[in-house]
CHARMM internal coordinates of N, CA and C (Angstrom, degrees):
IC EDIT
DIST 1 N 1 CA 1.4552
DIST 1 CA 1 C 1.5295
ANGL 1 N 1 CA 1 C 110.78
DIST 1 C 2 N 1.5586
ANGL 1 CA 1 C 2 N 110.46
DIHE 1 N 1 CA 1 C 2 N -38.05
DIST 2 N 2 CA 1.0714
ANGL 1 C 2 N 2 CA 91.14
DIHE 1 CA 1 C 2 N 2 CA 165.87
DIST 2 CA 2 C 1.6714
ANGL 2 N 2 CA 2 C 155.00
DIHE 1 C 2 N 2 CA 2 C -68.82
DIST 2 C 3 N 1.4393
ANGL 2 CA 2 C 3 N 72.79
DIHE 2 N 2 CA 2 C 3 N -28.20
DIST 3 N 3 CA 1.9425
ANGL 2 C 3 N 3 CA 88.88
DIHE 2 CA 2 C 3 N 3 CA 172.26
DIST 3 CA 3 C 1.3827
ANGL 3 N 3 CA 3 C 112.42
DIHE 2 C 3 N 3 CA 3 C -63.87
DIST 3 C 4 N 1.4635
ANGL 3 CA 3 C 4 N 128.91
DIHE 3 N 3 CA 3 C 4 N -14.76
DIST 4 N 4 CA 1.1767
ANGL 3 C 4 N 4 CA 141.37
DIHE 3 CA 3 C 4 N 4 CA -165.46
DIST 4 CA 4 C 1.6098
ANGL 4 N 4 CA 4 C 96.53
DIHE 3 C 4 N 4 CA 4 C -87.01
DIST 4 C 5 N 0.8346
ANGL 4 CA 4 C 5 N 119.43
DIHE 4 N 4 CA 4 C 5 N -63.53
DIST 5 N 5 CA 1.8130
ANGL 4 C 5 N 5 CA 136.30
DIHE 4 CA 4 C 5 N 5 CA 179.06
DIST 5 CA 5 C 1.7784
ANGL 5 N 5 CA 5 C 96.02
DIHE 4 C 5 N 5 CA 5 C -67.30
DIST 5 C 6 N 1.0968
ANGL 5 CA 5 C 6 N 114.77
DIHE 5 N 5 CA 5 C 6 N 2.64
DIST 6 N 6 CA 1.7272
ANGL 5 C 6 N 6 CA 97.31
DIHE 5 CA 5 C 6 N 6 CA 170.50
DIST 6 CA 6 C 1.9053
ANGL 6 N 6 CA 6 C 105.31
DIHE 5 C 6 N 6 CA 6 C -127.91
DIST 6 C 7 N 1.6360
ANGL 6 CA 6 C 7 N 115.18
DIHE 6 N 6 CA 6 C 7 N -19.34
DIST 7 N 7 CA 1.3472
ANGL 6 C 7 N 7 CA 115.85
DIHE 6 CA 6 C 7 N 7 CA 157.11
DIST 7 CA 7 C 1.9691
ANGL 7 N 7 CA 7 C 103.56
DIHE 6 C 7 N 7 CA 7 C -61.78
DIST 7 C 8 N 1.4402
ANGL 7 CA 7 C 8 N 103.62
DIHE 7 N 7 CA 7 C 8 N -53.21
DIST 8 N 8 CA 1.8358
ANGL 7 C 8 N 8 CA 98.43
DIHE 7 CA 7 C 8 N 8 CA -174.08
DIST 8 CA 8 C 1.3819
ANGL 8 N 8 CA 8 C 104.69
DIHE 7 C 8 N 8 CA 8 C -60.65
DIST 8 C 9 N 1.2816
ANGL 8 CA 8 C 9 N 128.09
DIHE 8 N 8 CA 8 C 9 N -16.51
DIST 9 N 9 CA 1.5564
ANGL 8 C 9 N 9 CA 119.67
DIHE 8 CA 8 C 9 N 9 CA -175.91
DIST 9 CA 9 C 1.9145
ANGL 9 N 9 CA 9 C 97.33
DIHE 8 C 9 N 9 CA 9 C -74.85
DIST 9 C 10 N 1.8873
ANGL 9 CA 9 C 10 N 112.40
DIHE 9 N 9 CA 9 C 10 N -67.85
DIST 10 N 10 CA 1.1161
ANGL 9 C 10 N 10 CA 88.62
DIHE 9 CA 9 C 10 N 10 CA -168.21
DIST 10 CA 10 C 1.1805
ANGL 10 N 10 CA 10 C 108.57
DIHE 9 C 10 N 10 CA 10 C -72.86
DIST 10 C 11 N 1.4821
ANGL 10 CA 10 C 11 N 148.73
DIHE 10 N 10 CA 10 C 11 N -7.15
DIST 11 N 11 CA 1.4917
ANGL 10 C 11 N 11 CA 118.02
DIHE 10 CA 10 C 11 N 11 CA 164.20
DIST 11 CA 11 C 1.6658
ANGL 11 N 11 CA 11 C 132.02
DIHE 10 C 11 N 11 CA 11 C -58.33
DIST 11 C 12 N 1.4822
ANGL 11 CA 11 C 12 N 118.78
DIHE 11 N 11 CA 11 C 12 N 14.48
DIST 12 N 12 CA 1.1563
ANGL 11 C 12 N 12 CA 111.70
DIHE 11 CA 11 C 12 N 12 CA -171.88
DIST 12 CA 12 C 0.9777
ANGL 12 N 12 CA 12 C 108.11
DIHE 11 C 12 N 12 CA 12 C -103.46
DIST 12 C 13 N 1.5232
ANGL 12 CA 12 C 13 N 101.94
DIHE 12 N 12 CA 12 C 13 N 168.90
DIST 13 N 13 CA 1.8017
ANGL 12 C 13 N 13 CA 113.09
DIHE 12 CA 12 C 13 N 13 CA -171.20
DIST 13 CA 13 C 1.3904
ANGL 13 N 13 CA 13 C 117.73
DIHE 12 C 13 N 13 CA 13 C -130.38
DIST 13 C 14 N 1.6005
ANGL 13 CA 13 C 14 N 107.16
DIHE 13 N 13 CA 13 C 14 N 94.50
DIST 14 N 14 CA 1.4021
ANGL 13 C 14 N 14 CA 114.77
DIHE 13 CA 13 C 14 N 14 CA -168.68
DIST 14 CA 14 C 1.5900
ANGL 14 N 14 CA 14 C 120.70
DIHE 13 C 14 N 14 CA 14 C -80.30
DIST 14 C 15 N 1.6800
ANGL 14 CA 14 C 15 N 104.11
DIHE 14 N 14 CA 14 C 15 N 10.48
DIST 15 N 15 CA 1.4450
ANGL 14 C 15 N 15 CA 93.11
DIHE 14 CA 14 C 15 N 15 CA -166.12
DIST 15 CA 15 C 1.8312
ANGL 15 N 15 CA 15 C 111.02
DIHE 14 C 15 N 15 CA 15 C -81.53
DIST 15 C 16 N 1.2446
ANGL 15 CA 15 C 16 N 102.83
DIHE 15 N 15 CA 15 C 16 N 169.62
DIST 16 N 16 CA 1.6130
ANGL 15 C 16 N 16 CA 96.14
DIHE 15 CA 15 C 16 N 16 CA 165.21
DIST 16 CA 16 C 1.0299
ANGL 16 N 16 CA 16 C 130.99
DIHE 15 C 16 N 16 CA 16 C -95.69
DIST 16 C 17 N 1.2839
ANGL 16 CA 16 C 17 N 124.02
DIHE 16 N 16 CA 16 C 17 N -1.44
DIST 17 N 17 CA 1.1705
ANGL 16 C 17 N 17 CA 121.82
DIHE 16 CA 16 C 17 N 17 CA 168.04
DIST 17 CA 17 C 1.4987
ANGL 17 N 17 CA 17 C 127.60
DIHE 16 C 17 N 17 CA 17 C -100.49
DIST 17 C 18 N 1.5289
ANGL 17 CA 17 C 18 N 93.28
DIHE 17 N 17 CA 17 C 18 N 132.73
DIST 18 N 18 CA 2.0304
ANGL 17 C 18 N 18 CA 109.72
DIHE 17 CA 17 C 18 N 18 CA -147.69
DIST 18 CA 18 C 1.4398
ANGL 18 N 18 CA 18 C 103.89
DIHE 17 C 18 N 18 CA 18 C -43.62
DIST 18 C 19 N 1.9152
ANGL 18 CA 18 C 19 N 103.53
DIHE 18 N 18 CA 18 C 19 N -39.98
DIST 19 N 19 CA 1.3102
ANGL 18 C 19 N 19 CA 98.26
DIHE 18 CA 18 C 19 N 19 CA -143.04
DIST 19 CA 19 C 1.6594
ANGL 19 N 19 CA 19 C 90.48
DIHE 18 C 19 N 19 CA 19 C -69.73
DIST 19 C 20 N 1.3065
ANGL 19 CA 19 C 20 N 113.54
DIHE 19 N 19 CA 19 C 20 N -44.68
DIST 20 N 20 CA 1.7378
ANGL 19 C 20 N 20 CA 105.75
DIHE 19 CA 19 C 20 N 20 CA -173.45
DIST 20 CA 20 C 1.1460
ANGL 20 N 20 CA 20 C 115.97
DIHE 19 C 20 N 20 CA 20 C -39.88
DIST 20 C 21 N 1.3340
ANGL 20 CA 20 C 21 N 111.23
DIHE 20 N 20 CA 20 C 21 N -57.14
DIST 21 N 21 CA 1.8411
ANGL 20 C 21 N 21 CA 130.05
DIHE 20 CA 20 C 21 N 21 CA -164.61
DIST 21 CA 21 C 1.6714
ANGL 21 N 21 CA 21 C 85.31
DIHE 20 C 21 N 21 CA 21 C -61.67
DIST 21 C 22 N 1.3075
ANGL 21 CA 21 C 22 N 143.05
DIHE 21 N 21 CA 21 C 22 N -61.01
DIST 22 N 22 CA 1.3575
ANGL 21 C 22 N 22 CA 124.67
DIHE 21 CA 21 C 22 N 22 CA 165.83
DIST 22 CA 22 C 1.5607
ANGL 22 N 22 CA 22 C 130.28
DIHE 21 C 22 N 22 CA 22 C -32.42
DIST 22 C 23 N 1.3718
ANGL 22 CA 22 C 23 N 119.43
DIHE 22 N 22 CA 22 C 23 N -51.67
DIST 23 N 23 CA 1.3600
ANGL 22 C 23 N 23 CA 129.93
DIHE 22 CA 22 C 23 N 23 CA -178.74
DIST 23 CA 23 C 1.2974
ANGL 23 N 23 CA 23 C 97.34
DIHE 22 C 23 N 23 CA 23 C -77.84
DIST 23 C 24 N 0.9025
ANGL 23 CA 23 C 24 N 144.47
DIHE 23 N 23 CA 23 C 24 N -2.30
DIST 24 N 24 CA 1.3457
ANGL 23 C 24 N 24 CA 151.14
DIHE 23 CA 23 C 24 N 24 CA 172.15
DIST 24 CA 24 C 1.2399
ANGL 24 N 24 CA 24 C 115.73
DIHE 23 C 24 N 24 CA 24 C -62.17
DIST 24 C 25 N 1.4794
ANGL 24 CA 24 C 25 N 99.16
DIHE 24 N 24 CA 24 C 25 N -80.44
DIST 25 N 25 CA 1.8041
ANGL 24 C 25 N 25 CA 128.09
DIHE 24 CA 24 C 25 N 25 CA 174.08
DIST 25 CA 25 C 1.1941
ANGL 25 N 25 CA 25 C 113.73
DIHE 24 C 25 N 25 CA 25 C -53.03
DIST 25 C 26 N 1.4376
ANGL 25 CA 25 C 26 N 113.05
DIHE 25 N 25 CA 25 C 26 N -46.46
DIST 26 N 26 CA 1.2543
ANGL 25 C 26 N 26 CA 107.83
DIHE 25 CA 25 C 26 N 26 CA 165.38
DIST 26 CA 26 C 1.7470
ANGL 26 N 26 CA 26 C 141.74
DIHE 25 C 26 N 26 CA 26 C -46.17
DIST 26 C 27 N 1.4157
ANGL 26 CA 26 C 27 N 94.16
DIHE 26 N 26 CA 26 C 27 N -33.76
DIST 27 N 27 CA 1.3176
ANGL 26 C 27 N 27 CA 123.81
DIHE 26 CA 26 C 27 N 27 CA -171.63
DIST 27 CA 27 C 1.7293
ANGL 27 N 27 CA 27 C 105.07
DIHE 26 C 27 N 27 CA 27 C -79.16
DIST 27 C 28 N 1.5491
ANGL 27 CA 27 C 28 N 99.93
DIHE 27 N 27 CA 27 C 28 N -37.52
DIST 28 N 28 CA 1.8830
ANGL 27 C 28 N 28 CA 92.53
DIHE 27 CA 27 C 28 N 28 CA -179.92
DIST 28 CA 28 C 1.2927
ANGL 28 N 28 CA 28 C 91.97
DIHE 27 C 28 N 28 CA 28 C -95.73
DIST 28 C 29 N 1.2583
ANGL 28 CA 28 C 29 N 132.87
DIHE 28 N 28 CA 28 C 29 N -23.81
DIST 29 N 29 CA 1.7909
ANGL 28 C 29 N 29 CA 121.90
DIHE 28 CA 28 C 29 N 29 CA -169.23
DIST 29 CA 29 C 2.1412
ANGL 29 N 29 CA 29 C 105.69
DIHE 28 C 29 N 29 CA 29 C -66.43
DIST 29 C 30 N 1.1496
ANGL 29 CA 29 C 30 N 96.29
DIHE 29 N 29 CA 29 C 30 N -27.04
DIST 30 N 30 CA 1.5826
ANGL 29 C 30 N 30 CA 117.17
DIHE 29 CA 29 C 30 N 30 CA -176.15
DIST 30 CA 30 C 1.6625
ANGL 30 N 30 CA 30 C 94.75
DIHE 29 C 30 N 30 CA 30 C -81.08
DIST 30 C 31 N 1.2523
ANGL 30 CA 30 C 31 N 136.48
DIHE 30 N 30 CA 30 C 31 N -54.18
DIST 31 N 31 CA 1.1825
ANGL 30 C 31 N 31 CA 136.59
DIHE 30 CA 30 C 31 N 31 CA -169.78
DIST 31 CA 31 C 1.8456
ANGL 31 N 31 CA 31 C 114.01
DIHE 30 C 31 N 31 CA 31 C -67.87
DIST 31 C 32 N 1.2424
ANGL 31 CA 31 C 32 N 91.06
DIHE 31 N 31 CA 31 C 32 N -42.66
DIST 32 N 32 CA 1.8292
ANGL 31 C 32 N 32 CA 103.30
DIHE 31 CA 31 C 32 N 32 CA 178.62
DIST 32 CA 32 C 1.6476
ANGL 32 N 32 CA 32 C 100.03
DIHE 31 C 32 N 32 CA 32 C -75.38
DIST 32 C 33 N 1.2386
ANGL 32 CA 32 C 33 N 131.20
DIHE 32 N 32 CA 32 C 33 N -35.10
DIST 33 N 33 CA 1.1865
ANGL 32 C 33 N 33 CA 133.31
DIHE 32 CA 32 C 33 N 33 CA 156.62
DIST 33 CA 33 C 1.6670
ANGL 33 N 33 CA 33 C 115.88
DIHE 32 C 33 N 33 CA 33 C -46.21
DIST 33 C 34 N 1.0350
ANGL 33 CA 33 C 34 N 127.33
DIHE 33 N 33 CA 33 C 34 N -59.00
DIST 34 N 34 CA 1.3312
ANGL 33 C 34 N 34 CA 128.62
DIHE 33 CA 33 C 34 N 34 CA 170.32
DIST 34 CA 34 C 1.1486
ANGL 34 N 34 CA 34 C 133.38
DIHE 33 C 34 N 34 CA 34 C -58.52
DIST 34 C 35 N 1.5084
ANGL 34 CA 34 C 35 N 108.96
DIHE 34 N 34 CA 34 C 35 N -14.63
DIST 35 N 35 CA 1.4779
ANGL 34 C 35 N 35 CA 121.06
DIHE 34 CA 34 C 35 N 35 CA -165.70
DIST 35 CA 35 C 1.5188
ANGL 35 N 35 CA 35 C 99.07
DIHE 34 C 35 N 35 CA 35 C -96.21
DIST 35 C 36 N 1.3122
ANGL 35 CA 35 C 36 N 113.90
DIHE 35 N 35 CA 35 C 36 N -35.58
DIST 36 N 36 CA 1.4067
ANGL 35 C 36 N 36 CA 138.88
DIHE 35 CA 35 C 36 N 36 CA 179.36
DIST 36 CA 36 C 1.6624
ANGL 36 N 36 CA 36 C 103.84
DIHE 35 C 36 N 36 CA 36 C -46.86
DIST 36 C 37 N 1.5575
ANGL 36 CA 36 C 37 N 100.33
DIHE 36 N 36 CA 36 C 37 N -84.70
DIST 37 N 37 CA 1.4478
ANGL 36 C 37 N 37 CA 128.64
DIHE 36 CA 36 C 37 N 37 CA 179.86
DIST 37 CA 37 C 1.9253
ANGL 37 N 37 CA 37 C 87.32
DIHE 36 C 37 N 37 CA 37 C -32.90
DIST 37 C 38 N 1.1344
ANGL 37 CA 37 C 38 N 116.16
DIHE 37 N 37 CA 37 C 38 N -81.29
DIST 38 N 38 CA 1.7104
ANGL 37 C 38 N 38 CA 127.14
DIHE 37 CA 37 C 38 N 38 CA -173.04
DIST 38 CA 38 C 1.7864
ANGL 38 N 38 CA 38 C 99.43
DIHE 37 C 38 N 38 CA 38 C -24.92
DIST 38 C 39 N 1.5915
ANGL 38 CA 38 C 39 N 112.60
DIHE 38 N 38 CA 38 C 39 N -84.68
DIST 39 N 39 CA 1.0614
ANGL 38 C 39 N 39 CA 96.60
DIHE 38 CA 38 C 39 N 39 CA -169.15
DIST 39 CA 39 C 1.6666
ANGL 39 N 39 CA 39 C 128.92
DIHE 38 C 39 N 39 CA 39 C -58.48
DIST 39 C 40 N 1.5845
ANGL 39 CA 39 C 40 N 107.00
DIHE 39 N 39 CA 39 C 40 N -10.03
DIST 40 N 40 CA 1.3585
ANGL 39 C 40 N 40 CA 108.67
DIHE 39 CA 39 C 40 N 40 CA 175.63
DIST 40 CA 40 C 1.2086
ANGL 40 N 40 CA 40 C 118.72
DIHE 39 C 40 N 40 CA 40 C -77.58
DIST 40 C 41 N 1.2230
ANGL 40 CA 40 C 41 N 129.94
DIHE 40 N 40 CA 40 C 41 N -14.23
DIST 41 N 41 CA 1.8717
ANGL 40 C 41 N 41 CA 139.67
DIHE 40 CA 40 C 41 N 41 CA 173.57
DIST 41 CA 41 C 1.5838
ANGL 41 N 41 CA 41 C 93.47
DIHE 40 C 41 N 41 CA 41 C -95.15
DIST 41 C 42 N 1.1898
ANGL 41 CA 41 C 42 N 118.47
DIHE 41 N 41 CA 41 C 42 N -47.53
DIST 42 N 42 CA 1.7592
ANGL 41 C 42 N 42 CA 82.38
DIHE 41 CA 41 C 42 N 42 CA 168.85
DIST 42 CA 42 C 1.3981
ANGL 42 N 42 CA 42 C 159.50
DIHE 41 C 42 N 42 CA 42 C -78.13
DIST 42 C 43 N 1.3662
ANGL 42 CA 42 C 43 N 105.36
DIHE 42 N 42 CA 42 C 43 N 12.81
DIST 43 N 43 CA 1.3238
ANGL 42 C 43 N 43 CA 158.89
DIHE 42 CA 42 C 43 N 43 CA -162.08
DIST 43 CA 43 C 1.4362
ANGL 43 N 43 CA 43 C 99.00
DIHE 42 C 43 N 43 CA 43 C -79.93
END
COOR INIT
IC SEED 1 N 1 CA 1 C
IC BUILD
C-alpha cells in the first residue's frame, strides 16, 4: 500500500498552470490506458 501512495505521490502535478497539469493527465491517463490494453492482449 505503500508503494502505491508513493507512485500516486510522484505522479502528481503540482504546477499551476492548467495547460501543463492538463498535458500532464493526459500523459498518465494515455499510459494507464496502455498498460491496460497490454495486459489485456496478454491474457
Amino acid at each position: 500500500m505503500r508503494e502505491l501512495l508513493r507512485l500516486a505521490r510522484q505522479l502528481r502535478c503540482d504546477s499551476p498552470d492548467p495547460r501543463e497539469a492538463f498535458v500532464h493527465r493526459l500523459r498518465v491517463g494515455t499510459g494507464v490506458a496502455l498498460l491496460i490494453l497490454i495486459v489485456l492482449l496478454l491474457r
